[in-house]
C-alpha positions in Angstrom: -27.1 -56.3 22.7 -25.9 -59.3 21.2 -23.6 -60.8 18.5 -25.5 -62.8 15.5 -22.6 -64.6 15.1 -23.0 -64.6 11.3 -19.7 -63.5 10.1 -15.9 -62.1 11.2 -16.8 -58.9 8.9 -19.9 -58.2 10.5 -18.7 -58.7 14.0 -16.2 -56.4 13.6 -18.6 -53.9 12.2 -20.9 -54.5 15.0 -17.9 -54.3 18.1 -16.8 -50.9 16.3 -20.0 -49.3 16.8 -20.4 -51.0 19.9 -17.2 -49.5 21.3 -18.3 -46.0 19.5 -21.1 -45.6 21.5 -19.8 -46.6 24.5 -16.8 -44.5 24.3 -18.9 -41.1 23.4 -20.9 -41.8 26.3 -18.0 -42.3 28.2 -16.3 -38.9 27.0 -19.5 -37.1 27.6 -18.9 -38.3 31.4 -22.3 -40.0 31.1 -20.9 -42.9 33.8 -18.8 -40.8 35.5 -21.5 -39.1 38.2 -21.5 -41.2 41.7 -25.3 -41.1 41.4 -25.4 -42.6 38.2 -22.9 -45.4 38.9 -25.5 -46.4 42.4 -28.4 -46.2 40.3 -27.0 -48.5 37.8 -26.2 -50.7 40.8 -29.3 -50.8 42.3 -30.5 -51.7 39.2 -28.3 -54.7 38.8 -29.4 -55.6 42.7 -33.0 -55.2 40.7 -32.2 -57.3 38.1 -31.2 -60.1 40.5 -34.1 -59.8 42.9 -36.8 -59.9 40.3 -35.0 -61.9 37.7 -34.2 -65.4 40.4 -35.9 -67.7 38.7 -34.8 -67.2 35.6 -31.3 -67.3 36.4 -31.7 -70.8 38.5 -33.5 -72.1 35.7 -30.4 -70.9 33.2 -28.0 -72.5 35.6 -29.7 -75.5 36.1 -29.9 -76.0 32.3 -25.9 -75.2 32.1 -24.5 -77.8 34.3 -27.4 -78.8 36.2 -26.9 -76.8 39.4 -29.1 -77.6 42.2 -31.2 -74.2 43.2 -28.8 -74.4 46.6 -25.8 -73.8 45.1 -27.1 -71.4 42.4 -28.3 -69.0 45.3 -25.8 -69.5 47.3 -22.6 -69.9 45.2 -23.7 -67.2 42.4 -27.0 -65.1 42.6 -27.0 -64.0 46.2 -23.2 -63.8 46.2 -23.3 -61.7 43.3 -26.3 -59.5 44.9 -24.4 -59.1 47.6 -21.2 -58.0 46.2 -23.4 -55.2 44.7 -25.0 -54.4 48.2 -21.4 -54.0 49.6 -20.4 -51.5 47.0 -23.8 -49.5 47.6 -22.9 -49.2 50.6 -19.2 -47.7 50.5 -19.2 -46.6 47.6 -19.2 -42.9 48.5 -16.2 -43.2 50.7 -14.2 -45.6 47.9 -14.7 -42.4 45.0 -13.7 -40.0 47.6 -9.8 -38.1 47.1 -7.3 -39.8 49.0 -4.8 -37.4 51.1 -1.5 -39.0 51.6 1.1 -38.4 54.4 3.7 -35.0 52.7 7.3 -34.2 53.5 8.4 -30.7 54.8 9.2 -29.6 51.0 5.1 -29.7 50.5 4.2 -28.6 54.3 2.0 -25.8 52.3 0.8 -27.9 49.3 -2.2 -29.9 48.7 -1.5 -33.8 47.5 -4.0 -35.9 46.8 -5.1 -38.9 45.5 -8.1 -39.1 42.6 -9.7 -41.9 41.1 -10.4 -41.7 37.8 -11.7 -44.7 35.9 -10.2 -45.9 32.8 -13.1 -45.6 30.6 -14.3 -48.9 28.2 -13.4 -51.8 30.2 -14.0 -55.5 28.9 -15.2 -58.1 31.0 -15.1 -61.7 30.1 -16.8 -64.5 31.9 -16.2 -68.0 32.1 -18.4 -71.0 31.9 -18.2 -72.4 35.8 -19.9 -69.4 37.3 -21.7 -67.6 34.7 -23.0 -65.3 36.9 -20.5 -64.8 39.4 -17.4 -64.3 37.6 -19.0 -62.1 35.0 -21.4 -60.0 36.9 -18.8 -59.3 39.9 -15.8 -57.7 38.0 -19.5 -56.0 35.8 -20.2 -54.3 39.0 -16.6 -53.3 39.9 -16.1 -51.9 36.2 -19.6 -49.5 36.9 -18.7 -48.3 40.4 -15.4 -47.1 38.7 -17.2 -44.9 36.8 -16.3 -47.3 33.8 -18.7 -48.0 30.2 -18.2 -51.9 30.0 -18.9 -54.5 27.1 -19.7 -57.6 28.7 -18.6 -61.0 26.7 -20.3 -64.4 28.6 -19.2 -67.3 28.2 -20.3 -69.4 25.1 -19.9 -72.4 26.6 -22.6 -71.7 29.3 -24.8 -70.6 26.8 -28.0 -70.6 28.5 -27.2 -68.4 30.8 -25.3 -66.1 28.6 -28.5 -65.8 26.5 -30.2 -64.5 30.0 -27.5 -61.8 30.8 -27.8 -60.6 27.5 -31.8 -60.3 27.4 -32.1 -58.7 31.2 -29.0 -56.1 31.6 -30.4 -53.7 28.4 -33.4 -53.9 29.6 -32.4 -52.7 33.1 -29.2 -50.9 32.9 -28.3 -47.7 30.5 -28.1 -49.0 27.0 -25.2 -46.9 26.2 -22.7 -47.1 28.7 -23.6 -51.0 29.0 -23.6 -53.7 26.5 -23.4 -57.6 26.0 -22.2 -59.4 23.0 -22.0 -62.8 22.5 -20.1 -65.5 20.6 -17.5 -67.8 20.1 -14.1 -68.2 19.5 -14.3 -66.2 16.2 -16.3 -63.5 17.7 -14.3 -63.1 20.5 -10.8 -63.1 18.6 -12.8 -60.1 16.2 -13.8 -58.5 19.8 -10.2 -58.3 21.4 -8.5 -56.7 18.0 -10.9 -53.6 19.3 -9.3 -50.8 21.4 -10.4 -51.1 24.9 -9.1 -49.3 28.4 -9.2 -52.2 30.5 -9.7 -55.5 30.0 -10.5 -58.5 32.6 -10.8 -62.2 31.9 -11.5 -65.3 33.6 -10.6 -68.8 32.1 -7.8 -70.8 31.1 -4.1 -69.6 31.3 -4.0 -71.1 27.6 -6.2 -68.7 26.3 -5.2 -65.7 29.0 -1.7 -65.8 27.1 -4.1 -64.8 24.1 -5.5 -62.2 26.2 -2.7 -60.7 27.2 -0.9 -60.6 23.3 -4.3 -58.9 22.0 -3.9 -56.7 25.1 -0.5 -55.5 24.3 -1.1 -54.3 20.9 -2.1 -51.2 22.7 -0.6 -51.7 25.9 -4.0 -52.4 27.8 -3.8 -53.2 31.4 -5.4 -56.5 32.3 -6.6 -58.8 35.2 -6.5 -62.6 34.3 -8.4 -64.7 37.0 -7.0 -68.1 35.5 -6.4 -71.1 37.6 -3.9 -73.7 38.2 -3.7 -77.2 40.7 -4.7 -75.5 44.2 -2.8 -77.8 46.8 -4.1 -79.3 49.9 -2.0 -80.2 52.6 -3.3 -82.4 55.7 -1.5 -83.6 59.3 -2.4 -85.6 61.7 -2.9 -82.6 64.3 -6.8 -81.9 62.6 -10.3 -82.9 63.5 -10.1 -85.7 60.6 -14.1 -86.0 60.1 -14.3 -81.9 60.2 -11.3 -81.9 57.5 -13.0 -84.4 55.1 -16.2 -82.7 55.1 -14.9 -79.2 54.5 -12.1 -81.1 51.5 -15.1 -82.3 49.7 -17.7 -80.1 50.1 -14.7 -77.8 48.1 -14.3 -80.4 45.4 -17.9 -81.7 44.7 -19.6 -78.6 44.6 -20.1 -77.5 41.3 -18.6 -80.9 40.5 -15.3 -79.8 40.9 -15.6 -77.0 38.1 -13.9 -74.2 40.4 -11.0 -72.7 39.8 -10.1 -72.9 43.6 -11.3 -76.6 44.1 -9.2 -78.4 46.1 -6.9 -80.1 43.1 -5.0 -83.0 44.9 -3.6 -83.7 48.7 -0.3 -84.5 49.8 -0.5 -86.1 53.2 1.4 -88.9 55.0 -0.2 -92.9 53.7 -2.0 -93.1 57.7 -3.3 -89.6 57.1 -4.5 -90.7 53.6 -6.5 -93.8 55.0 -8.0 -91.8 57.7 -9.4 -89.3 54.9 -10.9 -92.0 52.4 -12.9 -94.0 55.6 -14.0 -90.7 56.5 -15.3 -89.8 53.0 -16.8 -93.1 52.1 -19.1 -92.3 55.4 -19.4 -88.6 54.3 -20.7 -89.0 50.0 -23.0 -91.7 51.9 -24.7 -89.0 53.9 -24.5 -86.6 51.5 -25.6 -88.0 48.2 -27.4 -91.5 49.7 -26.7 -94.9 48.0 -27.1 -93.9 44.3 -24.8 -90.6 43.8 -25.9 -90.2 40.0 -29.4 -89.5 41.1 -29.2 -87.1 44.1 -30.0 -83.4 42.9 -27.3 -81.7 44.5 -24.5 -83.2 42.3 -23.9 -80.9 39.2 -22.9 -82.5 35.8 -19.9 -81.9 33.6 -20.8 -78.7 31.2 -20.1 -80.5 28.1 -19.1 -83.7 26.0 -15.5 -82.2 25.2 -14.9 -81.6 29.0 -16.5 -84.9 30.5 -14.1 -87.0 27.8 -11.3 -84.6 29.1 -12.0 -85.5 33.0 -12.6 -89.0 32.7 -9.7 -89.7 31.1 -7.7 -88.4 34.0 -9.4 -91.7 36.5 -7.3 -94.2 35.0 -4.3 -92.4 37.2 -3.5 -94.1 40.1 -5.9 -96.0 42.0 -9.5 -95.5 42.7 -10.2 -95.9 46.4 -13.8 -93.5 46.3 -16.6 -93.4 43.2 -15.3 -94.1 39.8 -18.6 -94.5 38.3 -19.5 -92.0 35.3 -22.5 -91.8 32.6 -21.7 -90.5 29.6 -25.0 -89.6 28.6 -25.4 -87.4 31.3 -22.2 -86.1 31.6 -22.3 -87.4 34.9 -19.1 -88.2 36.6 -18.9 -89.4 40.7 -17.2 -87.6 42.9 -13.5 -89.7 42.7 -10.6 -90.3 45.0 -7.4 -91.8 43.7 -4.9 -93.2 45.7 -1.2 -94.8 44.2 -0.8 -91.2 42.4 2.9 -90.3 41.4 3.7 -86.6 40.1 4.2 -87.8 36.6 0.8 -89.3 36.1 -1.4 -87.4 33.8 -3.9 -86.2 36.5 -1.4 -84.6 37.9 -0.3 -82.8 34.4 -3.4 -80.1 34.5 -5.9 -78.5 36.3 -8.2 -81.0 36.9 -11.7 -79.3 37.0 -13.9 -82.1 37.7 -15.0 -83.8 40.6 -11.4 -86.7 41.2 -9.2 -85.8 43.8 -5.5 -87.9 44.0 -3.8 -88.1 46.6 0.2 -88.1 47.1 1.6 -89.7 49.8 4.5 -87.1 51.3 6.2 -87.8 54.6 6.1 -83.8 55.9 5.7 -80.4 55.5 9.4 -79.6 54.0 8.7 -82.2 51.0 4.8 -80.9 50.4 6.3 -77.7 50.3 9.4 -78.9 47.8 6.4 -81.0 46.1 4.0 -77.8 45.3 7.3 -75.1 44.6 8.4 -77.4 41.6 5.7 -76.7 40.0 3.9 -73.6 38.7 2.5 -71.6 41.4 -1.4 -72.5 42.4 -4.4 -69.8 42.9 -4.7 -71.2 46.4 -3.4 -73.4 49.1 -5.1 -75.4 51.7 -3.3 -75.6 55.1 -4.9 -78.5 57.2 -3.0 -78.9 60.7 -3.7 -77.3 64.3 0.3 -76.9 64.3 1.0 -73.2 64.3 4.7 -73.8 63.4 4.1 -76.2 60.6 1.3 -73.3 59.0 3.5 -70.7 59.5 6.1 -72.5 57.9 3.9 -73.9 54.4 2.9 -69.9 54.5 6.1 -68.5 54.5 7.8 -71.1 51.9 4.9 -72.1 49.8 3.6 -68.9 47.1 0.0 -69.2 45.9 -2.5 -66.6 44.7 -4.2 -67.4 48.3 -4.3 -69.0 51.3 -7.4 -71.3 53.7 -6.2 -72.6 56.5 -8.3 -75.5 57.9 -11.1 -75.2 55.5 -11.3 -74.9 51.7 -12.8 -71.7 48.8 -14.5 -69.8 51.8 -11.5 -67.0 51.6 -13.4 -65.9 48.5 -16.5 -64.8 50.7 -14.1 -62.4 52.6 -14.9 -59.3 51.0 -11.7 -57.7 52.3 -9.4 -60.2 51.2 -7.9 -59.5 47.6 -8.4 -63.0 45.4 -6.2 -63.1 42.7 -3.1 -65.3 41.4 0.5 -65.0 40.8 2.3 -66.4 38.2 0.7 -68.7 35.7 -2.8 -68.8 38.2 -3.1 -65.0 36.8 -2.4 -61.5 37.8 -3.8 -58.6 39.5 -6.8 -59.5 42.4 -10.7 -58.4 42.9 -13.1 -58.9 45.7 -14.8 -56.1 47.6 -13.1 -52.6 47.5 -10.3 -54.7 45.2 -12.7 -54.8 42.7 -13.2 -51.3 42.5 -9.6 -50.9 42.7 -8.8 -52.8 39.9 -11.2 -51.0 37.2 -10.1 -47.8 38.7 -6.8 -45.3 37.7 -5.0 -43.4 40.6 -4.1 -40.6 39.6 -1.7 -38.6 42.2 -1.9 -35.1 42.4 0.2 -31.9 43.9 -1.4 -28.3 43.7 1.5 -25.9 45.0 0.8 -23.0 47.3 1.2 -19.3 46.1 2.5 -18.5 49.9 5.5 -16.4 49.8 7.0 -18.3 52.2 6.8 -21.3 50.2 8.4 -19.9 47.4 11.4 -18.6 49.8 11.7 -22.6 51.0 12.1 -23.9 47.5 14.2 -21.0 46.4 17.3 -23.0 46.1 15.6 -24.7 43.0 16.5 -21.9 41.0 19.3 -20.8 38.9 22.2 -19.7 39.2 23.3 -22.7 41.9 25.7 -22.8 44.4 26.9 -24.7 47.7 24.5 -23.3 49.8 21.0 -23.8 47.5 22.4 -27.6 47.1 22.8 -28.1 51.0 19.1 -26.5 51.7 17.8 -28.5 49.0 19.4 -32.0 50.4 18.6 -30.9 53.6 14.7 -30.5 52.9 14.8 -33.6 50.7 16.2 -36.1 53.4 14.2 -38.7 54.2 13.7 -38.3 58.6 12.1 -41.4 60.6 9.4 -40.5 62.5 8.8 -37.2 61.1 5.3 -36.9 59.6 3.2 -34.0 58.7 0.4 -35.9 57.8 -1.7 -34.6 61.4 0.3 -31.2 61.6 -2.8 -29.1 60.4 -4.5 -30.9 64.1 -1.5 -30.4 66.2 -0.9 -26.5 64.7 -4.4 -25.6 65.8 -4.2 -27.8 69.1 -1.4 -26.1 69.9 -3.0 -22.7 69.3 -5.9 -23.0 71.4 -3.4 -24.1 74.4 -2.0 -21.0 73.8 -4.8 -19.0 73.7 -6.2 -20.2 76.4 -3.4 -19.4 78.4 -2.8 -16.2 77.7 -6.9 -15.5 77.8 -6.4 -16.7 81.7 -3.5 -14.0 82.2 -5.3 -11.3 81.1 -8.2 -12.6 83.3 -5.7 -12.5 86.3 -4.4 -8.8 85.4 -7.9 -7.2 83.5 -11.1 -9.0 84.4 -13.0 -6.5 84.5 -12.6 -6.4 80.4 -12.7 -9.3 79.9 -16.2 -10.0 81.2 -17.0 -7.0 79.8 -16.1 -8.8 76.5 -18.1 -11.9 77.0 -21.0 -10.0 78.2 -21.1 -8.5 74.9 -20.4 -10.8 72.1 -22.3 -11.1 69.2 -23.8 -14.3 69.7 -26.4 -13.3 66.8 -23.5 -13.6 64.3 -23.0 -17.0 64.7 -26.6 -18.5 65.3 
């Protein structure tokens, strides 16, 4: 279901019923079953397996995206995801039972997860697929009705998403709408439950304010300049291939692409002889024509990017054609902090390089500055590692390799600060689109009721001392396994005293096993 796109008015007429129907179904506990949420999901698996072409073709139209890294990087990735969540599922929607004091030796507590009910999901342009189909598939194993909003920018592919998912998941728990800015400012004025973006921090902050009108929790996935620091301890050819294989794929147009390096001048040469050898390989003599280089998604953003060259020096590429939005992968060299590639996120495929003479100042470097959705830790030194992870904070960390922490399905990936809030991934996926909701049912047991007696009216010196006693917090003192250890102990004793009564009456007692009613039981 999409936006037409021809009016604020009509939008907002069309997002209300939209939101209406989803919320009734939602009500009606319509997404709520566990079966219904893994046959949603194995329709979404569907929807990828018979659908591959399609989406290659969309993504190839987008930014030009070689079939590789289309499979790879988004439609395997994202069936997989889906795969994972099949799989554990069952165990993720199941009651947790927490560890209880004394007070609630007799009580139940538990842990339910409820979902919150109409969750938004907004995709960004880089990853169509990826980051709008991943947190999709979270938002449904919660038990969630979700309105999907694509990006505009990668319109191709949005126009894909929002033909294939009515026609293979339920049409009223499930919707897409598309649109631009205006749409999308119309869309966020509605009431939803949850909402979760991916983009810009300029636009999260817009989020966020539409968000707080009715005090919506949110995820941004936003980005920032993910640092890369290199010493001279590393495999130097092994570093430079893992660096750029990070920053040229999707020509830099990642949200954890390695941003810039801070490494020592001798380290710096080492890494640009080594990457002159390694675009060779990879990309032959003529970069602009080798198919595995992606293109710049638009005329606004290739302006933006090439802008950014003219920092520093250029020691790698340089080239660019305008007409193809094609821009070579780019090392700079001679880069100060104040330059204007170093003022934003760069999202394109030039990496500068500052020229630091250790680990303290790369750590003072990155720390002055907002904090970064990840950090790259190149050096065999364990001391120097554990030092940039202790003093450096970042949404994540790689060390000795660059964006493969994303593929760790029980990593949370997330940011801090102005690289966004709250994480996803895996189980953190379903975490995030899902409400815990703690829970104590109190035991009738008389004996319970004498514990907590000192509760009640009228109170005096000895209730408050019982009380305080109960209350206090004892270390090591758990009653989380007591239930085992109470029945454990129980059949020790039984089977104690059943041998003394052997010793003194055996006669009865094999009398006794000579006649039980095995019947009963089988």
């Amino acid at each position: 279901m999409g936006s037409d796109g021809s009016g604020s008015s009509t939008s907002a007429t069309r997002y209300s019923e939209i939101l209406g129907t989803a919320r009734k179904a939602f009500l009606q506990g319509k997404p709520k079953s566990v079966e219904f949420r893994k046959k949603q999901l194995r329709q979404l698996h569907k929807l990828y397996e018979e659908n591959e072409d399609a989406l290659v073709a969309a993504l190839a139209t987008d930014l030009r995206k070689s079939r590789h890294e289309a499979l790879v990087a988004e439609i395997c990735y994202a069936k997989n995801d889906v795969a994972n969540t099949l799989m554990h599922l069952k165990e993720w929607v199941a009651p947790e039972k927490p560890p209880k004091g004394i007070m609630f030796l007799l009580d139940d507590v538990s842990i339910y997860k409820e979902p919150y009910g109409v969750a938004l999901v907004m995709g960004a342009w880089n990853y169509p697929i990826t980051v709008a189909l991943i947190p999709f598939a979270g938002a449904i194993a919660a038990g969630n009705c979700v309105v999907l909003k694509p990006s505009e920018v990668s319109a191709a592919t949005a126009k894909v998403l929002a033909d294939l998912i009515p026609k293979y998941l339920d049409k009223e728990c499930y919707h897409v709408v598309l649109g631009g800015v205006p749409e999308t400012t119309e869309l966020l004025k509605e009431r939803f439950d949850y909402i979760f973006y991916t983009g810009s921090t300029a636009v999260g902050k817009i989020v966020r304010a539409a968000a707080n009108e009715y005090l919506t929790p949110v995820t941004l996935e936003l980005g920032g300049k993910s640092p890369v620091f290199i010493d001279d301890t590393v495999d130097m050819e092994i570093a430079t291939r893992r660096i750029l294989w990070g920053k040229c794929m999707n020509a830099g147009q990642t949200c954890v692409a390695p941003d810039y390096i801070l490494c020592t001048k001798e380290v710096q040469d080492k890494f640009v002889e080594n990457a002159k050898k390694v675009l060779r390989k990879w990309y032959g003599d003529n970069w602009k024509n080798s198919p595995d280089l992606c293109r710049i998604v638009n005329d606004r953003h290739f302006q933006r990017v090439i802008k950014l060259i003219k920092s520093g020096k250029v020691a790698v590429g340089g080239d660019s054609d305008a007409s193809e939005k094609y821009i070579s992968p780019t090392i700079l060299i001679d880069v100060k902090g104040t330059d204007p590639v170093m003022a934003e996120e760069i999202f394109g495929p030039i990496l500068p390089i500052i020229n630091i003479r250790s680990a303290s100042e790369a750590a003072s470097f990155i720390t002055s500055r907002e904090k970064p959705l990840a950090f790259y830790i190149f050096t065999e030194n364990s001391a120097t590692r554990k030092y940039l992870l202790e003093n450096v904070s970042s949404g994540g960390v790689c060390c000795n390799d660059t964006i493969l922490h994303l593929s760790v399905e029980t990593l949370p990936f997330g940011g801090v600060g102005y690289s966004g809030m709250g994480a996803y991934n895996g189980k953190y996926t379903f975490d995030t689109f899902t409400h815990t909701k703690g829970c104590l049912a109190r035991s009738m047991n008389p004996l319970g009721e004498k514990l907590a007696a000192g509760r009640y009216p009228p109170y005096n010196e000895k209730k408050t001392k019982s009380l305080v006693s109960f209350m206090k917090k004892r270390k090591g003192l758990s009653f989380h396994y007591f239930p085992h250890i109470l029945m454990f102990t129980l059949g020790v004793l039984s089977s104690f005293a059943f041998r003394s009564l052997a010793k003194k009456q055996p006669g009865k007692i094999l009398n006794l096993v000579l006649n039980f009613p095995l019947k009963k039981y089988f």
